[in-house]
N, C-alpha and C positions, 0 to 999 in steps of 0.2 A: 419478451425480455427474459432471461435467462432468472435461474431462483439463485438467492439472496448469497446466497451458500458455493456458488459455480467456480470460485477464485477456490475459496479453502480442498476444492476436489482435486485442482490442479496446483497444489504445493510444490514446491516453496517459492520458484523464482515467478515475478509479475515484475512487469514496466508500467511504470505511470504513463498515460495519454494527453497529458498535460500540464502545463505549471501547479504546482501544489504552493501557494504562499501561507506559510502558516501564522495564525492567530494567538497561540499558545505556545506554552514551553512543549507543553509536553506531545504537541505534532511536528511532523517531520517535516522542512522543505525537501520538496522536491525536482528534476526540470525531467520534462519530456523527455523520453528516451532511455534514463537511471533504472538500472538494473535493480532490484529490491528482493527482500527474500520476505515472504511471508510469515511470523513468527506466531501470529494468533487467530482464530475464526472472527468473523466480523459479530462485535461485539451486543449486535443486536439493532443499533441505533446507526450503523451503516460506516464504522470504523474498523480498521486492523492495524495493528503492531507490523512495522516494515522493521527490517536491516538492512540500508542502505550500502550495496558492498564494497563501493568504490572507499567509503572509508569509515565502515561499520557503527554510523552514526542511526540510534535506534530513537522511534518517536510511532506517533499513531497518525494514520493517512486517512480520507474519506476510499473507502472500497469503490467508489463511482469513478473516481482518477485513475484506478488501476486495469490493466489486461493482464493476459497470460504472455507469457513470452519469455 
């Protein structure tokens, strides 16, 4: 498994790999295949800050849902 860190090396854009429903305000939905930009390193506990670009709605995603792409 790649280190913790392998998304933040390949900034900015990442596609989630599958539905993100989210439980808070403050995380983002997501669906499969959403383009996203990376805004912040994963925060330690296995989150990053997305900008969703289709319509620049900003939240925090689990870094596990996400690829490079």
């Amino acid at each position: 498994m790649p280190p913790v860190n392998w998304l933040w090396a390949a900034l900015p854009r990442a596609v989630p790999t599958a539905v993100f429903v989210p439980s808070e305000d403050w995380q983002l939905a997501c669906a499969a295949g959403d383009r996203v930009t990376v805004t912040t390193e994963d925060d330690g506990l296995g989150w990053v800050e997305v900008v969703r670009e289709a319509d620049g709605a900003k939240g925090l995603v689990p870094l596990s849902y996400l690829t490079t792409g």
